[in-house]
C-alpha positions as CSV (number, residue, x, y, z in Angstrom):
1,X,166.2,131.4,51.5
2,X,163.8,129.7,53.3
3,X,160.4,128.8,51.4
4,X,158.0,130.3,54.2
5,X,158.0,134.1,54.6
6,X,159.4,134.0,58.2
7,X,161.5,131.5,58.5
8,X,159.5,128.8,59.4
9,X,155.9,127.7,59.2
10,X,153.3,129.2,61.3
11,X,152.1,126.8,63.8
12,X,148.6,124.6,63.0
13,X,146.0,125.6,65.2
14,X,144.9,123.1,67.9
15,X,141.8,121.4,67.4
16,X,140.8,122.7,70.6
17,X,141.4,125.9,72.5
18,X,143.1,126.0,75.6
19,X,141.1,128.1,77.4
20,X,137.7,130.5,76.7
21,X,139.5,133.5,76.0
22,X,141.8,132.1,73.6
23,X,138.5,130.8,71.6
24,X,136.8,133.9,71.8
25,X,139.9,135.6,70.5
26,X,139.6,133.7,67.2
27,X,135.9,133.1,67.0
28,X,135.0,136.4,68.1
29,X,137.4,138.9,66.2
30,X,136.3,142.9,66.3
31,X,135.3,142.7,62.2
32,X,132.2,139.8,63.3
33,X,131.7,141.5,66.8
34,X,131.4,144.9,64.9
35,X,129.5,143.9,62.2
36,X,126.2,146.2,61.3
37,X,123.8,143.8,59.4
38,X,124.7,140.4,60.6
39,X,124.9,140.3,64.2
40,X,120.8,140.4,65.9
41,X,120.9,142.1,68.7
42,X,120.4,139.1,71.8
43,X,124.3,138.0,70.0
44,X,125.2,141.3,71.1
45,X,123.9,141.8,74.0
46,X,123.8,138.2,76.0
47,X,124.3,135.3,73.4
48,X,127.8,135.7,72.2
49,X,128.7,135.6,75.9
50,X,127.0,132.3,76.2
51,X,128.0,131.1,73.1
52,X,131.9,130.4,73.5
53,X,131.2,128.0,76.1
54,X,128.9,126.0,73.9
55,X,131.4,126.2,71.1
56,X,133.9,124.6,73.6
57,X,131.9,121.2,73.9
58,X,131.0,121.4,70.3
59,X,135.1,121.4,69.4
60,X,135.6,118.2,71.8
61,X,133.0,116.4,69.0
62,X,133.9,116.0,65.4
63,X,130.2,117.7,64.2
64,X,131.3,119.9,61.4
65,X,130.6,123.4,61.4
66,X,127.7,122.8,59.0
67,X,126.8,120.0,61.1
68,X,126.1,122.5,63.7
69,X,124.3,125.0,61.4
70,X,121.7,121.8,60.0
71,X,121.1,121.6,64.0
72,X,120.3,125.4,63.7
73,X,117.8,125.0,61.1
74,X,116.2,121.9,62.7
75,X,115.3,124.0,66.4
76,X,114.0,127.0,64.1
77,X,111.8,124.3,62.3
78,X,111.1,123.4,66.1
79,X,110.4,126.7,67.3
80,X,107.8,126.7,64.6
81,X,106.1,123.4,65.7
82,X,105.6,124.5,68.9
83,X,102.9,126.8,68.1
84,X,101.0,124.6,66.9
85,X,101.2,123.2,70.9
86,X,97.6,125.8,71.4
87,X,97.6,127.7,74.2
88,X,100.3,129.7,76.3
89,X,102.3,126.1,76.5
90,X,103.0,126.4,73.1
91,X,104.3,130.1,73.0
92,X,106.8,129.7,76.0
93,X,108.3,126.3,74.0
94,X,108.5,128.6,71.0
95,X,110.0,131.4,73.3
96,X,112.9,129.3,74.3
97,X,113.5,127.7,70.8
98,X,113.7,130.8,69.5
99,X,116.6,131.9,72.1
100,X,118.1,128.3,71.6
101,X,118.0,129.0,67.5
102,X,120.2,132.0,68.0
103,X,122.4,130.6,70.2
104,X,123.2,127.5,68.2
105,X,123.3,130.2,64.7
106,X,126.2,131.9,66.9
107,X,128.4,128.5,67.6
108,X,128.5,127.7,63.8
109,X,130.4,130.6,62.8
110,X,132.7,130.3,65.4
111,X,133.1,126.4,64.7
112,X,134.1,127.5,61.4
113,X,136.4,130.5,62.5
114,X,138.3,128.0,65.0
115,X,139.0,125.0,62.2
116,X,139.0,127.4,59.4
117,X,136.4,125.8,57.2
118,X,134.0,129.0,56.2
119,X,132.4,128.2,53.2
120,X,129.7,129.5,51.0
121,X,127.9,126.0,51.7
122,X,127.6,127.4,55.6
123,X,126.6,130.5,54.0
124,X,124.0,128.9,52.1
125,X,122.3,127.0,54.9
126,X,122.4,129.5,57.0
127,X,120.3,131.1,54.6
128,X,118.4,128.3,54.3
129,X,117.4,127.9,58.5
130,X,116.4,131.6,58.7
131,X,114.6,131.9,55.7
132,X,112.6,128.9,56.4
133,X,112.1,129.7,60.3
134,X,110.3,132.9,59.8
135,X,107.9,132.3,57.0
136,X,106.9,128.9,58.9
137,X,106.6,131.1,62.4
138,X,104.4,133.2,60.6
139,X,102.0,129.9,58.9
140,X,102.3,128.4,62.6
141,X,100.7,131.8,63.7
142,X,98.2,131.4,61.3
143,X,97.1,127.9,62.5
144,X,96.5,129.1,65.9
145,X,94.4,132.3,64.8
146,X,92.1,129.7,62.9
147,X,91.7,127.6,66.7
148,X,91.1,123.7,66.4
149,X,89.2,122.3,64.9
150,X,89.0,124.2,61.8
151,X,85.8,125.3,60.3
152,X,85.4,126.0,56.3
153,X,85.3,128.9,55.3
154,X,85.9,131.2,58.1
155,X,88.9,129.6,59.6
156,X,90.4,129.4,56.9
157,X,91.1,133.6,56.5
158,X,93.5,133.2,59.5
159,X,95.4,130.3,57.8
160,X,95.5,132.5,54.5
161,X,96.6,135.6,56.5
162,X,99.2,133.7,58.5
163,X,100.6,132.4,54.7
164,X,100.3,136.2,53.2
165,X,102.3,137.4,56.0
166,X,105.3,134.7,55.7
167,X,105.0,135.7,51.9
168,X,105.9,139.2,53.1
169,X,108.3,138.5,55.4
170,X,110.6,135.9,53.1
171,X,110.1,139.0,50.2
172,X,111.7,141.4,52.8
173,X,114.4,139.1,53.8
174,X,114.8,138.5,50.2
175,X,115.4,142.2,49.3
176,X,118.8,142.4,50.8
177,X,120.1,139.3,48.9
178,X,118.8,140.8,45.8
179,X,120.5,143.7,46.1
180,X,124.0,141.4,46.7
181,X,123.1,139.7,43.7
182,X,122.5,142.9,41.2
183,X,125.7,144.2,42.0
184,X,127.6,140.9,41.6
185,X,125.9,140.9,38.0
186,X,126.7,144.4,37.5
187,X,130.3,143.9,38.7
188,X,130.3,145.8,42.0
189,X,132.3,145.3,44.6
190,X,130.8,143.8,47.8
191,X,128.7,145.9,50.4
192,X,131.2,146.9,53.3
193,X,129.0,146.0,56.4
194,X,128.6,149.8,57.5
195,X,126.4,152.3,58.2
196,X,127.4,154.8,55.4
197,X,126.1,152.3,52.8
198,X,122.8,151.8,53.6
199,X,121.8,155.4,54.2
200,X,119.2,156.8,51.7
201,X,120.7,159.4,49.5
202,X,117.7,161.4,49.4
203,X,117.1,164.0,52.0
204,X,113.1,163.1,52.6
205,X,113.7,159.1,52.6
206,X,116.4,159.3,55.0
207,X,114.7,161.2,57.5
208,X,111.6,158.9,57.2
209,X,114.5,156.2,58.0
210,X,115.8,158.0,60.7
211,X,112.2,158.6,62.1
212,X,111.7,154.4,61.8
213,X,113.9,153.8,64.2
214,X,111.8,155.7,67.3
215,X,109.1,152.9,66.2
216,X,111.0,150.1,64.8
217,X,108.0,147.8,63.7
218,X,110.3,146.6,60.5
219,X,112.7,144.5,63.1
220,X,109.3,142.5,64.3
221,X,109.4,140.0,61.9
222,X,113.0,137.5,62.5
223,X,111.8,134.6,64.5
224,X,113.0,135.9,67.9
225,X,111.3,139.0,67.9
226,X,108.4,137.0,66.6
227,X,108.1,134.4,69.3
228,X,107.8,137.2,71.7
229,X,105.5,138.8,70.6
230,X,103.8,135.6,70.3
231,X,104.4,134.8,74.0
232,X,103.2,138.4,75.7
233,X,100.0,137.5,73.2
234,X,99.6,134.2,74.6
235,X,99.9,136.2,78.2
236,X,97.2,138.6,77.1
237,X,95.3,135.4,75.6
238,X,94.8,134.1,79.5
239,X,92.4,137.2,80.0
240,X,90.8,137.2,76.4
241,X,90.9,134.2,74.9
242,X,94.1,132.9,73.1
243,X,92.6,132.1,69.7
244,X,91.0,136.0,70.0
245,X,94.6,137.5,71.2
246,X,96.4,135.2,68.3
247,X,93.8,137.3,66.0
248,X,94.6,141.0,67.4
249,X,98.7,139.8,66.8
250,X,98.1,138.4,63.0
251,X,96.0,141.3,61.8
252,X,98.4,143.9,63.6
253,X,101.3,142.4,61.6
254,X,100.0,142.0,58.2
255,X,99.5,145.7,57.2
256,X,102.8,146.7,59.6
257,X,104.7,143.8,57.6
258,X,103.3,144.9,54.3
259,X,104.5,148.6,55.2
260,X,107.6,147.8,56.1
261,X,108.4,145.8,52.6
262,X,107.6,149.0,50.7
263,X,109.7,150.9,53.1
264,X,112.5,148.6,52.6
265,X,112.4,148.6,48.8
266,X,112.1,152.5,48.9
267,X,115.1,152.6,50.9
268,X,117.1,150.3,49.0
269,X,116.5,152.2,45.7
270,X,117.4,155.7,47.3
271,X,120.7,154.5,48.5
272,X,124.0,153.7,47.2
273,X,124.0,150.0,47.4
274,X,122.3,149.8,44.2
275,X,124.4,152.8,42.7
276,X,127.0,151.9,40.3
């Protein structure tokens, strides 16, 4: 009887694809196409049809699939530093970053998928770039609301605001990976990436949850949504005054960021996911 369970071994994968669609085949399966939580919505609506053909020349190199995520994390540091560029110059470079971030954040998983190296290492610094993108967006924003040069005291509110709403922001992020860690302490299985789990099990929060999503100001804060908003400010700036407009945009997002944290916890504790 033969030792493999069909006869004969199944055939190594290439280390390139011949063609687009048989990439996108293995890169792009239905389960990460499909997937609730993890995919932002520019992968599903324009980037994962860019993304395969960037994958392509990244499989002609020998850059490792966390090779490509470090590039991911260095163009959101990028994204950031291009605000402090003052001025509308600034906002477009961050604009484009931004796109460029999520683009490169697609190729790394399918760089895995294709050689079959996933790992909770690419896991971990993927972690790693968005976490430390949108809190230093969010300190970047800051910097501009305080203009150049700075001037003690007053200036420095903005810069304190800018670093209380990247404080908010990485807690919100946060609360989702908390909730993965409880129930891995508690012995839980993992969170199926559906709609069914998330949904608050009391009648008043869900509703209030439904209602959030005619005026979703709790997707405002991951670093694309961010360097728009940024950008049209930096539009409205040309009229006003950029420092003044980067102002109006920092103290909208503070108290909206702050609202959507306790929203989010509330959430979390009325649903199953932290139900044993």
């Amino acid at each position: 009887m033969s030792q493999f369970p069909h006869g004969r071994p199944a055939a190594p994968r290439p280390a390139r694809p011949s063609s687009i669609a048989e990439l996108k085949a293995v890169a792009q399966p239905p389960e990460v196409r499909g997937r609730r939580n993890a995919e932002h919505w520019t992968a599903s609506l324009y980037l994962r049809r860019l993304s395969p053909y960037v994958t392509w020349v990244l499989l002609k190199t020998s850059i490792s699939a966390n090779g490509v995520t470090g590039l991911m994390i260095l163009t959101g540091w990028a994204t950031a530093a291009a605000l402090l560029i003052p001025g509308i110059g600034g906002a477009a470079l961050a604009l484009v970053l931004g796109q460029l971030q999520m683009l490169v954040d697609c190729c790394d998983g399918e760089v895995a998928r294709w050689r079959g190296t996933s790992s909770p290492a690419g896991v971990f610094l993927d972690k790693v770039g968005h976490y430390t993108t949108e809190s230093l967006i969010p300190i970047a924003l800051g910097i501009r609301a305080a203009g150049y040069p700075f001037e003690a005291p007053e200036d420095f509110f903005w810069t304190t605001l800018g670093l209380l709403l990247a404080l908010v922001i990485v807690l919100n992020k946060a609360l989702n990976d908390m909730v993965h860690v409880a129930r891995a302490n508690a012995g839980l299985d993992k969170l199926a990436d559906k709609h069914g789990e998330s949904e608050p099990s009391q009648a008043l929060v869900a509703r209030l949850r439904r209602a959030a999503r005619f005026v979703p100001f709790h997707r405002l804060y991951h670093s694309v949504e961010l360097t728009m908003l940024i950008f049209a400010f930096a539009i409205v700036g040309l009229f006003i005054g950029g420092v003044l407009a980067d102002r109006i945009l920092l103290v909208a997002l503070v108290p909206l960021s702050i609202l959507a944290l306790i929203g989010h916890f509330v959430a979390i504790m009325a649903s199953k996911r932290v139900r044993s």
